[in-house]
N, CA, C and O of each residue as an XYZ file, in Angstrom:
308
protein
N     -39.043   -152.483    101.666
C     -38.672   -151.207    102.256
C     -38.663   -151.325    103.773
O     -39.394   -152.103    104.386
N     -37.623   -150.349    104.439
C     -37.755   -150.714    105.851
C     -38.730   -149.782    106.523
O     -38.243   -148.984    107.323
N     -39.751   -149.763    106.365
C     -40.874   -149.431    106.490
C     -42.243   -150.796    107.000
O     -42.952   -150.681    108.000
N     -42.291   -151.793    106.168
C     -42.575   -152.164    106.816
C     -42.062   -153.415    107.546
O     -42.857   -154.186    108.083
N     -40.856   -153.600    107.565
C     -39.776   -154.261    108.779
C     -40.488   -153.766    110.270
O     -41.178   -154.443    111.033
N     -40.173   -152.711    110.361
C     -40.971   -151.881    111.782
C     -39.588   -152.103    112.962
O     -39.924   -152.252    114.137
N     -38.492   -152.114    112.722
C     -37.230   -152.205    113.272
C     -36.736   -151.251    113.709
O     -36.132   -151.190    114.781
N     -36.974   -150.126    112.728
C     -36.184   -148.782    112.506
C     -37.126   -147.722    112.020
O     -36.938   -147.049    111.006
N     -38.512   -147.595    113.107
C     -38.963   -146.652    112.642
C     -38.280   -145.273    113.039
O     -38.784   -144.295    112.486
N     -37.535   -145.098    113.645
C     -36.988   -143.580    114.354
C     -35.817   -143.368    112.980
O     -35.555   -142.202    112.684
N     -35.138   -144.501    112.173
C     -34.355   -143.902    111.250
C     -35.458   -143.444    109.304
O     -34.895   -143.023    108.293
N     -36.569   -143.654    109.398
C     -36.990   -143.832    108.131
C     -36.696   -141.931    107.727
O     -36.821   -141.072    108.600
N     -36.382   -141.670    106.559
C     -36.266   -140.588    106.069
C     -37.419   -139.969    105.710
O     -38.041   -140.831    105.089
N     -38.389   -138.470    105.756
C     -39.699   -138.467    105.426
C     -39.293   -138.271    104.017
O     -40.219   -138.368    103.212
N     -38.461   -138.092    103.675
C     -38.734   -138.226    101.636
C     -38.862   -139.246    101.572
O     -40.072   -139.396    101.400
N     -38.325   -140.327    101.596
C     -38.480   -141.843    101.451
C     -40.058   -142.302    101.943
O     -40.677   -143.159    101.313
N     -40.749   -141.481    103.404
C     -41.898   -142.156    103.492
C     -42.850   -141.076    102.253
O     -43.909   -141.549    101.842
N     -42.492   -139.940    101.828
C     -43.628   -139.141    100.913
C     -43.190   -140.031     99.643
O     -44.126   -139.991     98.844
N     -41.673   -141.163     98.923
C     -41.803   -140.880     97.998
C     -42.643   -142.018     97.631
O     -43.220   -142.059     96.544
N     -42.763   -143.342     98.884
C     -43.431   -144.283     98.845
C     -44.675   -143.815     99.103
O     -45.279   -144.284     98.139
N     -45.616   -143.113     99.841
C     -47.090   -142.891     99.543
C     -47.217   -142.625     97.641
O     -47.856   -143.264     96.806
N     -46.124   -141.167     97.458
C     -46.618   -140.854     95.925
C     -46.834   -141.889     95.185
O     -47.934   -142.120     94.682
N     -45.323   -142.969     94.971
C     -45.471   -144.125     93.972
C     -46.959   -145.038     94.584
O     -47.792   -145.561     93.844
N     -46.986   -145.041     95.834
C     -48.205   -146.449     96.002
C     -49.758   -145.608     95.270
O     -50.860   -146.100     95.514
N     -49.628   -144.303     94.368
C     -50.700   -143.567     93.868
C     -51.677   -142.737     94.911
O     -52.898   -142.672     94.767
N     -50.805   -142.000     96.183
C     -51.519   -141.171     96.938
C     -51.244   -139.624     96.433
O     -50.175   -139.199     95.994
N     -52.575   -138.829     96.618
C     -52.548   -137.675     96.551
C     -51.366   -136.666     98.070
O     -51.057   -137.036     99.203
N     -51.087   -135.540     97.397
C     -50.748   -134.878     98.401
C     -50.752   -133.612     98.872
O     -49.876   -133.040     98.222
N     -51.284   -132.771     99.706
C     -51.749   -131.546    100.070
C     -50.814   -131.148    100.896
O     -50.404   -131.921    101.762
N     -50.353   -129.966    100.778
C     -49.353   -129.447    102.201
C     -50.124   -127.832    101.978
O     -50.444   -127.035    101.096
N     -50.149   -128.088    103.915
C     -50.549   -126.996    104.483
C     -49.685   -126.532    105.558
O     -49.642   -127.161    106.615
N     -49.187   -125.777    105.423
C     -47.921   -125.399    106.620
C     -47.067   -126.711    106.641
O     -47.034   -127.337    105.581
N     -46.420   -127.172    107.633
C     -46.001   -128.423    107.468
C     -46.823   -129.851    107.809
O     -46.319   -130.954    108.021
N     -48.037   -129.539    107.798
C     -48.609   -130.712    107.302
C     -48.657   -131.336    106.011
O     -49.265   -130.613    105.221
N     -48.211   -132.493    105.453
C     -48.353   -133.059    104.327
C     -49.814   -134.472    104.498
O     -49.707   -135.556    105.072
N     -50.717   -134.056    103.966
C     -51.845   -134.463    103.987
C     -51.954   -135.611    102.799
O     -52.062   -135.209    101.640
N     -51.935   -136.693    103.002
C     -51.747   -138.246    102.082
C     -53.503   -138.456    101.491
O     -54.089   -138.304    102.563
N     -54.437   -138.667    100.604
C     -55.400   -139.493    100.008
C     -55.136   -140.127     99.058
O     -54.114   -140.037     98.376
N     -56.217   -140.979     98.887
C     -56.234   -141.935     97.952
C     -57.603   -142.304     97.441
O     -58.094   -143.001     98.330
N     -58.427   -142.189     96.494
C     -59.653   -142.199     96.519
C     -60.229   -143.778     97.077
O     -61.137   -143.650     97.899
N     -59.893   -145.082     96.801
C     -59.813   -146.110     97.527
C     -59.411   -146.533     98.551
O     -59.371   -147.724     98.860
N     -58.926   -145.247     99.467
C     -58.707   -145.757    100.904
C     -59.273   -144.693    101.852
O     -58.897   -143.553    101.578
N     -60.114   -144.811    102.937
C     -60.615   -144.502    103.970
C     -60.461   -143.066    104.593
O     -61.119   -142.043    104.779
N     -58.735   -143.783    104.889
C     -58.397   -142.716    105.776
C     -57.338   -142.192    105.214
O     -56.630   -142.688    104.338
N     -57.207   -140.783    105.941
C     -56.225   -140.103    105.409
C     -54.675   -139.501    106.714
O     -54.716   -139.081    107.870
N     -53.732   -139.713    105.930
C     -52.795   -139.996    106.608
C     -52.463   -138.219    106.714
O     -52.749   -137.427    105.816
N     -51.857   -137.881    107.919
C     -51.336   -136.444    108.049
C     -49.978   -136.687    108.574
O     -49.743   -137.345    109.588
N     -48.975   -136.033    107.716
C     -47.254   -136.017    108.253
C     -46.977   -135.321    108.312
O     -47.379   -134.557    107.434
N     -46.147   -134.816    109.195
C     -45.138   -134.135    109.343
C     -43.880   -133.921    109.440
O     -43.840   -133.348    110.529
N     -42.557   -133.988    108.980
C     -41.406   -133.950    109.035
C     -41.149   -133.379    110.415
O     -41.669   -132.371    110.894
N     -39.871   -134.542    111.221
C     -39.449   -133.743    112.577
C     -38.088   -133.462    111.663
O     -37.664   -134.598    111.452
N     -37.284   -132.617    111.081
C     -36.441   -131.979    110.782
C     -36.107   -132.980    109.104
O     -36.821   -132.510    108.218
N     -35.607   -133.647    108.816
C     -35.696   -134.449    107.545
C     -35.860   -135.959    107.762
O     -35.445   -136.918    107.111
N     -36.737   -135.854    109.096
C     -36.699   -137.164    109.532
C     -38.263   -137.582    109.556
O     -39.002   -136.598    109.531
N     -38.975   -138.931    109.604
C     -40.179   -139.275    109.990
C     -40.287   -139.454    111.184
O     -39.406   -140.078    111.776
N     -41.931   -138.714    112.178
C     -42.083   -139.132    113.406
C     -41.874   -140.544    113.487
O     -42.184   -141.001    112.387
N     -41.401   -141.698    114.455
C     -41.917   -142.836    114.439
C     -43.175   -143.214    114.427
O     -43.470   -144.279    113.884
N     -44.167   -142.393    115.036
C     -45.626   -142.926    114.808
C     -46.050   -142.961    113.728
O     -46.909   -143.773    113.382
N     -45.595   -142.186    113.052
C     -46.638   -141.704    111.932
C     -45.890   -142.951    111.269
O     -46.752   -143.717    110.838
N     -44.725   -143.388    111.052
C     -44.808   -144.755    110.165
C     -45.006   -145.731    110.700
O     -44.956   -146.722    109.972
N     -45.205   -145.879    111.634
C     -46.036   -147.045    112.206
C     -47.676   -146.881    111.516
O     -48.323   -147.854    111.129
N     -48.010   -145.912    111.479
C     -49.648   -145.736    110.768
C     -49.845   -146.087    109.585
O     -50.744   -146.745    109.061
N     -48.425   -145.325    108.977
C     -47.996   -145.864    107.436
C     -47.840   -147.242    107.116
O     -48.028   -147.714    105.995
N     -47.361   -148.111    108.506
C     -47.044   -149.433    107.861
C     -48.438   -150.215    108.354
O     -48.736   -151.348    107.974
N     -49.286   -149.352    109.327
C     -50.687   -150.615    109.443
C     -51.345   -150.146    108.198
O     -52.061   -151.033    107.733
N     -51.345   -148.933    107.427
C     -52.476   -148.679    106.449
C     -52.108   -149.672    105.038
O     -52.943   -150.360    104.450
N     -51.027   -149.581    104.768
C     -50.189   -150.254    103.688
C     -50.494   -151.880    103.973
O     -50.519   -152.615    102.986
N     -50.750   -152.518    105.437
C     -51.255   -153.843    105.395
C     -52.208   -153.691    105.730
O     -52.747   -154.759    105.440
N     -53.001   -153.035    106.230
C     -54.687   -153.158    106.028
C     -54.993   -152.978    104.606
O     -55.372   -154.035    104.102
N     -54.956   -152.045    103.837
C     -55.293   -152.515    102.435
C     -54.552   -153.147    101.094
O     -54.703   -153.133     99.873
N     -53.368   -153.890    102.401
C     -52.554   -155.083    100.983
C     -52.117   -154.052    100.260
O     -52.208   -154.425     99.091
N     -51.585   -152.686    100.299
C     -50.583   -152.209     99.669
C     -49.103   -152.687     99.710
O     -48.250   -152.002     99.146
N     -48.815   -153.660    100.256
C     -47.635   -153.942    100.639
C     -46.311   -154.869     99.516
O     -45.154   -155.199     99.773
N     -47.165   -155.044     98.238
C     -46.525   -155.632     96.732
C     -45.631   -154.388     96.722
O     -44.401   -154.345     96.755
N     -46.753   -153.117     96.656
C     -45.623   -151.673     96.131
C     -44.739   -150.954     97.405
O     -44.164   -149.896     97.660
N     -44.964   -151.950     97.871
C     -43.763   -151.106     98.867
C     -42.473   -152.067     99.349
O     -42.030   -151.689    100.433
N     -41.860   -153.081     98.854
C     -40.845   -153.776     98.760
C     -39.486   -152.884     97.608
O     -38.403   -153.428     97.397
């Protein structure tokens, strides 16, 4: 996924980054437009927000260090 390429974080779509948290088995909470990511085996918890149907670039940059800090990175190809 081009996610974690890290080439094109300003084009990633945020459905594409919510639909890859859901499949990698993260929970998800939305509160206003926060979409709030857990996982009971991982730490931290990721907070997104959609800038119009698009992903901030930061926030997948966070997405792509959390996904290789805990070797999630099989389910996200």
């Amino acid at each position: 996924m081009r996610v974690l390429r890290g080439s094109s974080d300003a084009n990633i779509r945020f459905s594409d980054l919510r639909t890859l948290l859901l499949g990698l088995g993260f929970a998800e909470r939305i509160k206003g437009s926060h979409h709030i990511f857990t996982r009971e085996d991982i730490d931290e918890i990721l907070n997104l927000q959609p800038r119009d149907s698009m992903a901030k670039p930061y926030q997948v940059k966070q997405v792509r260090k959390l996904l290789v800090r805990y070797k999630l990175t099989e389910g996200a190809e």
